[in-house]
C-alpha positions in Angstrom: 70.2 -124.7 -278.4 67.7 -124.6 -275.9 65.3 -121.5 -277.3 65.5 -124.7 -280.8 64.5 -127.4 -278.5 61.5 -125.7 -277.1 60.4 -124.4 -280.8 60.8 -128.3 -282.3 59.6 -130.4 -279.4 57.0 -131.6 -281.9 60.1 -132.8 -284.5 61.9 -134.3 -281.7 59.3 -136.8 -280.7 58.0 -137.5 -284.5 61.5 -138.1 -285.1 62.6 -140.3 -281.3 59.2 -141.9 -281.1 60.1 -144.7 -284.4 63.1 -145.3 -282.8 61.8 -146.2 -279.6 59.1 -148.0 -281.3 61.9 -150.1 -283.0 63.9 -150.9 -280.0 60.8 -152.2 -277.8 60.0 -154.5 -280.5 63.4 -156.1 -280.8 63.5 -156.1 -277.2 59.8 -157.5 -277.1 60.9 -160.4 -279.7 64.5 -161.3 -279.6 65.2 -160.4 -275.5 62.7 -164.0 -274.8 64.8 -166.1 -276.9 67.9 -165.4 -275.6 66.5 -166.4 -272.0 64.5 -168.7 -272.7 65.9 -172.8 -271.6 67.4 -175.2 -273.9 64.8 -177.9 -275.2 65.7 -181.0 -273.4 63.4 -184.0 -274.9 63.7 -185.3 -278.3 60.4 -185.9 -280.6 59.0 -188.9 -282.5 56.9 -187.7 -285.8 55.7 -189.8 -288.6 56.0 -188.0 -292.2 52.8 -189.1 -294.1 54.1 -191.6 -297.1 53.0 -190.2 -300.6 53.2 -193.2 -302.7 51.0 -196.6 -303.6 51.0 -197.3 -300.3 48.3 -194.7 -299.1 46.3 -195.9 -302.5 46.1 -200.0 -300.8 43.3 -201.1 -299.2 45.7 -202.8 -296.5 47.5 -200.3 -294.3 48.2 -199.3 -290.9 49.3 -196.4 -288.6 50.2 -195.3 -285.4 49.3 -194.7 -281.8 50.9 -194.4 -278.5 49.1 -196.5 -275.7 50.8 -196.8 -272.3 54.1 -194.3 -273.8 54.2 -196.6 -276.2 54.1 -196.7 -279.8 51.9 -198.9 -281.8 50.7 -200.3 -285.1 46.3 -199.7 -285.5 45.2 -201.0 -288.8 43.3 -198.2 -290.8 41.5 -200.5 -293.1 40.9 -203.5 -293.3 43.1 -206.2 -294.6 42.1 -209.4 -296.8 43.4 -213.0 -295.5 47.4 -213.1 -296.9 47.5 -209.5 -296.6 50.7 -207.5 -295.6 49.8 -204.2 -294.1 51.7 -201.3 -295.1 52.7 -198.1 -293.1 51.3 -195.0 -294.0 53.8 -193.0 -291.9 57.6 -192.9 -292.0 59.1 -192.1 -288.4 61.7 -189.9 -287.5 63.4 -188.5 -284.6 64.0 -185.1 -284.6 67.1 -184.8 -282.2 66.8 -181.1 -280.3 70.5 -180.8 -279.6 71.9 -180.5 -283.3 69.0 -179.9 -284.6 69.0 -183.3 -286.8 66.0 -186.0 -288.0 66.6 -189.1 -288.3 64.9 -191.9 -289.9 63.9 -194.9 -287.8 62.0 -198.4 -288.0 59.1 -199.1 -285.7 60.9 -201.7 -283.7 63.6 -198.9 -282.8 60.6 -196.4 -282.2 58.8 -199.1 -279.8 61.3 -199.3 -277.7 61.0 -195.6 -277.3 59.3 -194.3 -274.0 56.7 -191.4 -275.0 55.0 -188.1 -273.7 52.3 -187.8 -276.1 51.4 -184.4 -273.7 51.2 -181.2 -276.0 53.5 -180.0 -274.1 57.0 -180.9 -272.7 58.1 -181.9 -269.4 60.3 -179.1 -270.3 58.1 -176.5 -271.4 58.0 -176.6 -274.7 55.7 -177.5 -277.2 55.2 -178.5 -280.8 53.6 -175.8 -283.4 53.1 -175.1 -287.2 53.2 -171.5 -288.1 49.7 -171.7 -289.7 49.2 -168.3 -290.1 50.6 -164.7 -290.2 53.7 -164.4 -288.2 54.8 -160.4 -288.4 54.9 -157.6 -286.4 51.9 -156.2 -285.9 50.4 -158.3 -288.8 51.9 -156.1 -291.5 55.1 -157.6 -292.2 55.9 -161.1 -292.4 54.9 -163.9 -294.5 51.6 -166.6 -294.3 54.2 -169.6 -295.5 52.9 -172.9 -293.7 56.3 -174.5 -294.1 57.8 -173.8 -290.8 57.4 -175.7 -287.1 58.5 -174.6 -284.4 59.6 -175.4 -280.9 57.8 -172.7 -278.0 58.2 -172.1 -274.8 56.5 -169.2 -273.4 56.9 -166.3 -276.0 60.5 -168.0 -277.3 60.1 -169.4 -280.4 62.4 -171.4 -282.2 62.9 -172.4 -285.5 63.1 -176.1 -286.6 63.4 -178.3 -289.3 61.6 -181.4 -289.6 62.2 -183.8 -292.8 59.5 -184.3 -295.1 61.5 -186.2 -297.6 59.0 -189.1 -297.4 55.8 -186.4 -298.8 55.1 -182.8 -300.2 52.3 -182.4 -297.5 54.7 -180.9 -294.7 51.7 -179.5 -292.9 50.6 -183.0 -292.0 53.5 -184.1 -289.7 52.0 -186.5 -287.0 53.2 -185.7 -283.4 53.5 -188.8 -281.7 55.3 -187.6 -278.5 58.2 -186.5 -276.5 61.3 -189.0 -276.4 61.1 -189.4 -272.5 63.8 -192.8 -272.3 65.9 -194.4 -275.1 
């Protein structure tokens, strides 16, 4: 056994070595995630509205100012005018994973982070680009947000029912108070 291993030391290691490789990058990828802290604040987004409503000359949409949410007018309204949202809001609850649909009186009595990033950690991101390993595998789908933290990634879903354009979600902040 020994005189086989000294002859094939060559076919051992071309043989190991891809397993090795294999484990690292599990290790490398999945080990973070498991570690990594539960998300702790909630988010407020606005979904943009794909309807007559962009089309009217009389509209409106969001900003925080002080934590909180408001209504700026995007153009300009005639005398008698009702302005009309361009974004629907929604609260994408971290702990089951669930959106839900709210007014802008419920969402201005929100307190807001509009900070990038967490008080938590994490932060907001769309996978805008090739997410494989080593840039060979993977896919370049711009359909999926995630929540990061570090090199932790995870996967969320954010509802879009509102508009095909799921790339242009509108971070408005981090649900700091109810």
């Amino acid at each position: 056994m020994k005189y086989w291993l000294k002859n094939n030391v060559a076919l051992l290691i071309a043989l190991t070595l891809p397993v090795i490789l294999i484990v690292a990058i599990v290790f490398v990828v999945y080990v973070p995630r498991v570690f990594a802290p539960e998300p702790q604040y909630d988010l407020l987004y606005g979904v943009p509205y794909d309807g007559p409503r962009v089309m009217g000359h009389c509209s409106f949409g969001y900003e925080v100012l002080d934590g909180v949410l408001e209504q700026r007018i995007t153009n300009s309204c005639d005398e008698g005018d009702e302005p009309e949202a361009l974004y629907d809001l929604f609260v994408h609850r971290v702990a089951d994973g669930e959106n839900e649909s709210i007014s802008f009186d419920e969402a201005r009595q929100l307190t807001l982070d509009e900070n990038v990033e967490a008080p938590d950690g994490y932060s907001l991101v769309h996978n805008s680009n090739h997410r494989g390993i080593f840039e060979l595998f993977g896919t370049s789908g711009g359909r999926t947000w995630y929540l990061e933290h570090g090199v932790a990634r995870r996967s969320i879903e954010l509802d879009r029912s509102a508009s095909p354009y799921y790339y242009n979600i509108q971070f408005y902040g981090w649900i700091i108070n109810e």
